[in-house]
ChimeraX commands (.cxc) that place a marker at each C-alpha (Angstrom):
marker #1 position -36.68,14.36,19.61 radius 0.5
marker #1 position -33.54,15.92,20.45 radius 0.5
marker #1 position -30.94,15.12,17.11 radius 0.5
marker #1 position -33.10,14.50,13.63 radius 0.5
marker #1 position -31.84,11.92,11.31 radius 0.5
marker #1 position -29.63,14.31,9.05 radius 0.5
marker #1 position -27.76,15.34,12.27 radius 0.5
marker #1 position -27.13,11.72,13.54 radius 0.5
marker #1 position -26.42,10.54,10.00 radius 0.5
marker #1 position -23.75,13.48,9.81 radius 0.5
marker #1 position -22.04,12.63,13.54 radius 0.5
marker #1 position -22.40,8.48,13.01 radius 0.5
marker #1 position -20.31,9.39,9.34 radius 0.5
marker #1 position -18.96,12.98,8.88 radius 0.5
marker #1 position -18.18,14.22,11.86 radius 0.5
marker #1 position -14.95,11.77,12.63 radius 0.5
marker #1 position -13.73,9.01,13.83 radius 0.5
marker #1 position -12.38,9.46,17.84 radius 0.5
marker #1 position -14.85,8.91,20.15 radius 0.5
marker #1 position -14.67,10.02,23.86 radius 0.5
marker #1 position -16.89,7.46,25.77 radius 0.5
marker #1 position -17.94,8.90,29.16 radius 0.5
marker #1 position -18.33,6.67,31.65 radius 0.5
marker #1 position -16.94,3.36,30.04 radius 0.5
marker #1 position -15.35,0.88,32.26 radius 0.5
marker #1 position -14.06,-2.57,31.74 radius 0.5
marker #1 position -17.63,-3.74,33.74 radius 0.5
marker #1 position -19.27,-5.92,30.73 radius 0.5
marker #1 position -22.55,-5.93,32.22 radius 0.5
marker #1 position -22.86,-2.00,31.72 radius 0.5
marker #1 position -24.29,-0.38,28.24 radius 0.5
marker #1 position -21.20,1.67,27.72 radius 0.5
marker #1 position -19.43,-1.56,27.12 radius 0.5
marker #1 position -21.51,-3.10,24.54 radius 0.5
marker #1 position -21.73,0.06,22.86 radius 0.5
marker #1 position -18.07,1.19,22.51 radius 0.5
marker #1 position -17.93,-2.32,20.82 radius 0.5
marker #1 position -20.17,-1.88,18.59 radius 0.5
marker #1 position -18.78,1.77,17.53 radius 0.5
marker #1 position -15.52,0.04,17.20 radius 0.5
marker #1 position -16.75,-2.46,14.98 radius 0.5
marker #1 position -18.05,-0.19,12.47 radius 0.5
marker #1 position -14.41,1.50,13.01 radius 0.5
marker #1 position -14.49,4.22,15.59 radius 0.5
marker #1 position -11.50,4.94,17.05 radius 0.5
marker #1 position -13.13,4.53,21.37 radius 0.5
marker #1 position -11.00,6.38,24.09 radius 0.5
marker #1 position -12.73,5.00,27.65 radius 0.5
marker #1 position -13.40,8.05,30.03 radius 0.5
marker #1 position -14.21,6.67,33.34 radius 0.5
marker #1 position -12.01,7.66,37.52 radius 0.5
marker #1 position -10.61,4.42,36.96 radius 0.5
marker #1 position -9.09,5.35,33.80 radius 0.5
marker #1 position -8.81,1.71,32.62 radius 0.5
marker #1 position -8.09,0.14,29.21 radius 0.5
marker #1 position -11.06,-1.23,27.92 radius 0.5
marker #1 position -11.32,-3.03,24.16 radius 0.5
marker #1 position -7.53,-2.02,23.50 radius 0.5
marker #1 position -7.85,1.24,24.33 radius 0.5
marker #1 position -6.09,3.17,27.07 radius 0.5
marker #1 position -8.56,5.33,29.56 radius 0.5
marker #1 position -8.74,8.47,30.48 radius 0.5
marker #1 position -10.46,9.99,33.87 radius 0.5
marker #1 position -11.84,12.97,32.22 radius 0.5
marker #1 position -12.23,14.42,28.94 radius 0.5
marker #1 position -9.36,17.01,30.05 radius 0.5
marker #1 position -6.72,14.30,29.87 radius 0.5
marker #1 position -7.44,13.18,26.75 radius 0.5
marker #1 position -3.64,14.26,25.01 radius 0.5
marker #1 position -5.51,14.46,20.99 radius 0.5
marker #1 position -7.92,15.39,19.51 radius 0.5
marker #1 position -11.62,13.96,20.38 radius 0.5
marker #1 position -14.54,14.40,17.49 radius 0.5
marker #1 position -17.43,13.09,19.46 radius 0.5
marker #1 position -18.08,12.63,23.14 radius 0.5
marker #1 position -20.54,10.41,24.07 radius 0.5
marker #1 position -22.26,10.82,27.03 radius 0.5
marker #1 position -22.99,7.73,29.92 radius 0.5
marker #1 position -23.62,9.18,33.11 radius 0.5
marker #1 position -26.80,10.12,34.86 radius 0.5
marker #1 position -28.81,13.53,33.30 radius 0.5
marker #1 position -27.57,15.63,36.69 radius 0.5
marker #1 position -24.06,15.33,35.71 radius 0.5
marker #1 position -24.24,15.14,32.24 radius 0.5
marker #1 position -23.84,18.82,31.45 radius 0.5
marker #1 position -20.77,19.19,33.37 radius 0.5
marker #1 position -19.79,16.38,30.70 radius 0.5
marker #1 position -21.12,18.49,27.72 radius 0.5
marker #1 position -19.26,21.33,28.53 radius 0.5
marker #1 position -16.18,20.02,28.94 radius 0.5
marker #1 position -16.77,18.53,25.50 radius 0.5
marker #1 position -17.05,22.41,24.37 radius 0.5
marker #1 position -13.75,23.58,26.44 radius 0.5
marker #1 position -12.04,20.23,24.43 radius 0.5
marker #1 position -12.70,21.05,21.38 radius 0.5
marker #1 position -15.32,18.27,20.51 radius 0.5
marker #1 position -17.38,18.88,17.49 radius 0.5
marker #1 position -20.24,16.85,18.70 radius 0.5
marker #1 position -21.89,15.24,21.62 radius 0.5
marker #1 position -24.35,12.63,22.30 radius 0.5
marker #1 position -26.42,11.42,25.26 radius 0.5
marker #1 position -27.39,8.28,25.73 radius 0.5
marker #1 position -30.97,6.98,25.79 radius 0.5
marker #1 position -32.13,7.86,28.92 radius 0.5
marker #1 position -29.88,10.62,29.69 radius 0.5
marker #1 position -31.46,14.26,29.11 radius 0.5
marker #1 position -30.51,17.70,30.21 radius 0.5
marker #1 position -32.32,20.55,28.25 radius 0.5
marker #1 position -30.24,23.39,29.49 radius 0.5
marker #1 position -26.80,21.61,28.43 radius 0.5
marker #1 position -28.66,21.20,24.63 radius 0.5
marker #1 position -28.94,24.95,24.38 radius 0.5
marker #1 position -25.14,25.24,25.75 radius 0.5
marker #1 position -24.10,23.22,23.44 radius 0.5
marker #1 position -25.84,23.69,20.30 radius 0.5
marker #1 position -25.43,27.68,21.04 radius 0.5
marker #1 position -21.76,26.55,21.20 radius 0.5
marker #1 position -21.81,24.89,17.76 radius 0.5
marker #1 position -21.61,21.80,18.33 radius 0.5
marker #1 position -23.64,19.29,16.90 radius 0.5
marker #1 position -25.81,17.37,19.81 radius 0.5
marker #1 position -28.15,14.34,19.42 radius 0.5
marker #1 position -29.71,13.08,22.97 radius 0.5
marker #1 position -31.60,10.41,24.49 radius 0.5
marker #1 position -30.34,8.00,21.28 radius 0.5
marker #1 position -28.58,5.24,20.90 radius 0.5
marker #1 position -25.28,5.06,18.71 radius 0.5
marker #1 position -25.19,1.40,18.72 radius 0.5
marker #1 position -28.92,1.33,17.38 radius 0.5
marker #1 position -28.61,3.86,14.80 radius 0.5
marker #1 position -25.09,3.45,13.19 radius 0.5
marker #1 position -26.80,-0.35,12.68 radius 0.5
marker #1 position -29.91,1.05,10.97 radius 0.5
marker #1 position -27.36,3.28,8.67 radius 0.5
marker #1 position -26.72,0.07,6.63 radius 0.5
marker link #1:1,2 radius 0.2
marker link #1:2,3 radius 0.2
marker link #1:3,4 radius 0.2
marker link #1:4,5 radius 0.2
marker link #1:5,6 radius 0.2
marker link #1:6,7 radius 0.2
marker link #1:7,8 radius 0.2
marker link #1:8,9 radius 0.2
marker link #1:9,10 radius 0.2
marker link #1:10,11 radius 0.2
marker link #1:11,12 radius 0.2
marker link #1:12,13 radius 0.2
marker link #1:13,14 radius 0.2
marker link #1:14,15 radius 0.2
marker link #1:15,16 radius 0.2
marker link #1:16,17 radius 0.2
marker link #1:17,18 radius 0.2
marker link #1:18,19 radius 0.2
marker link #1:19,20 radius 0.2
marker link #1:20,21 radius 0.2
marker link #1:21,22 radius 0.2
marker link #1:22,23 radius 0.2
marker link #1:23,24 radius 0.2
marker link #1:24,25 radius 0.2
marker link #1:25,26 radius 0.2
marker link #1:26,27 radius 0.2
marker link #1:27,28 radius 0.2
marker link #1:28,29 radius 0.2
marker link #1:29,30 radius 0.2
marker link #1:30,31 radius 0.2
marker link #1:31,32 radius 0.2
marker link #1:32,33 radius 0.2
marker link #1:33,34 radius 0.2
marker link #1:34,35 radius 0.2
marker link #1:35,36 radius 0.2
marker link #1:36,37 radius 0.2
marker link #1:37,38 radius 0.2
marker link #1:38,39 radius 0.2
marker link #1:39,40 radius 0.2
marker link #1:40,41 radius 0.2
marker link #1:41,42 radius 0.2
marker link #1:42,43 radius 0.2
marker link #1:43,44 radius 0.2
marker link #1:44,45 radius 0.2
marker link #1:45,46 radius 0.2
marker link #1:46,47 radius 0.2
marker link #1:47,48 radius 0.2
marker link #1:48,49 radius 0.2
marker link #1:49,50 radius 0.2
marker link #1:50,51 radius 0.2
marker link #1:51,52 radius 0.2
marker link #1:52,53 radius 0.2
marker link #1:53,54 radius 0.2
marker link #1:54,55 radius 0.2
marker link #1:55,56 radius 0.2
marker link #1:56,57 radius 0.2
marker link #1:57,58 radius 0.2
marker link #1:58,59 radius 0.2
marker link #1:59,60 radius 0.2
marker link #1:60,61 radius 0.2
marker link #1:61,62 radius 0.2
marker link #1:62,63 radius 0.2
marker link #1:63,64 radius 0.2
marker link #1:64,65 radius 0.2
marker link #1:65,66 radius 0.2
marker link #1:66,67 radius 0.2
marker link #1:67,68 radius 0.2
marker link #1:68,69 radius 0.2
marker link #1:69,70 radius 0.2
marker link #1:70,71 radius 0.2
marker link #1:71,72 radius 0.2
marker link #1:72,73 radius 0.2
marker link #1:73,74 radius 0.2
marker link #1:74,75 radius 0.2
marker link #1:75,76 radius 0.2
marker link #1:76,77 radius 0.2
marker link #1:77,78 radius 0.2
marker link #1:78,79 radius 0.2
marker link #1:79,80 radius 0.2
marker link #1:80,81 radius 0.2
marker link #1:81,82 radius 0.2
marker link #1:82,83 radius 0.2
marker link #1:83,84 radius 0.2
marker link #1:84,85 radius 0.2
marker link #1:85,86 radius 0.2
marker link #1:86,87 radius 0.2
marker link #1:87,88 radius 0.2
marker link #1:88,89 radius 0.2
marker link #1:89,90 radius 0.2
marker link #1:90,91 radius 0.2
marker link #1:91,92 radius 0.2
marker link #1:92,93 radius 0.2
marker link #1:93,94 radius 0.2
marker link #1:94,95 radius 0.2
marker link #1:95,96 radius 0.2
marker link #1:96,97 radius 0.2
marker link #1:97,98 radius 0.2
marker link #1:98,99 radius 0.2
marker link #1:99,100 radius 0.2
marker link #1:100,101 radius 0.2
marker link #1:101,102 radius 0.2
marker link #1:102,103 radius 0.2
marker link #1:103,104 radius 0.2
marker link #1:104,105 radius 0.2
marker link #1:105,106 radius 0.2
marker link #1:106,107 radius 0.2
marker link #1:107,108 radius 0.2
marker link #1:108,109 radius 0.2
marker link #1:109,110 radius 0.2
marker link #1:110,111 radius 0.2
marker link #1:111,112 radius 0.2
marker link #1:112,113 radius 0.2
marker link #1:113,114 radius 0.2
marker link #1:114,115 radius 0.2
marker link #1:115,116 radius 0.2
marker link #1:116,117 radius 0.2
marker link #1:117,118 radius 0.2
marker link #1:118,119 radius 0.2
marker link #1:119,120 radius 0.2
marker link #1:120,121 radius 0.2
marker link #1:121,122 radius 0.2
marker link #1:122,123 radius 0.2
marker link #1:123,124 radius 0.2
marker link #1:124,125 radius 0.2
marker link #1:125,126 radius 0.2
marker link #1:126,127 radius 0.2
marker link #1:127,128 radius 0.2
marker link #1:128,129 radius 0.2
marker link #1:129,130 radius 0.2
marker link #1:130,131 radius 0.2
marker link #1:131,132 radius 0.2
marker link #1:132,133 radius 0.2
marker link #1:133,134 radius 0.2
marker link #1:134,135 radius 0.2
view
């Protein structure tokens, strides 16, 4: 298990309250989408990271992390494991103060970069899922 529950407790409450999502477009059908509105509903501030660099849920996009013209506290992470640590350390170069891969998406050499960076890291979890089960 790559995050224990203290360490997603402390990013889902402490950690702040701008979230970079990485890959999130205005397609509905896609898990980013669903999941930015959840974080927003529990009042996360979402800033959409995606080429197209499209508003989604009220909030203007971004195409990468770089762009992003404030501060982010948490990037989380919805591309495929094989580019996923270019995403994590770009999270590092930004400033982030955590990260967190989605379920599915796993890169055990970008954990070690980041954690050795000191940032926080959870991966292969949900958000959505466990900022629900924090009630």
């Amino acid at each position: 298990m790559y995050g224990d529950a203290e360490t997603v407790r402390r990013i889902l409450t402490a950690t702040g309250d701008t979230w970079a999502v990485v890959g999130l477009s205005s397609n509905r059908n896609r898990a980013a989408y669903g999941v930015a509105q959840v974080l927003q509903r529990f009042g996360k501030r979402i800033v959409p990271v995606h080429p197209k660099a499209e508003t989604v849920h009220g909030e203007r996009g971004y195409a990468s992390l770089s762009e992003i013209p404030f501060p982010v506290d948490v990037v989380d992470v919805f591309v495929n494991s094989e580019a996923a640590g270019g995403v994590a350390d770009e999270a590092v170069k930004i400033g982030a103060s955590a990260v967190w891969f989605q379920l599915g998406v796993v890169d055990e050499a970008a954990w070690e970069r980041v954690r050795a960076a000191g940032l926080e890291m959870v991966m292969d979890r949900c958000p959505a899922i466990e900022i629900e089960s924090l009630r």
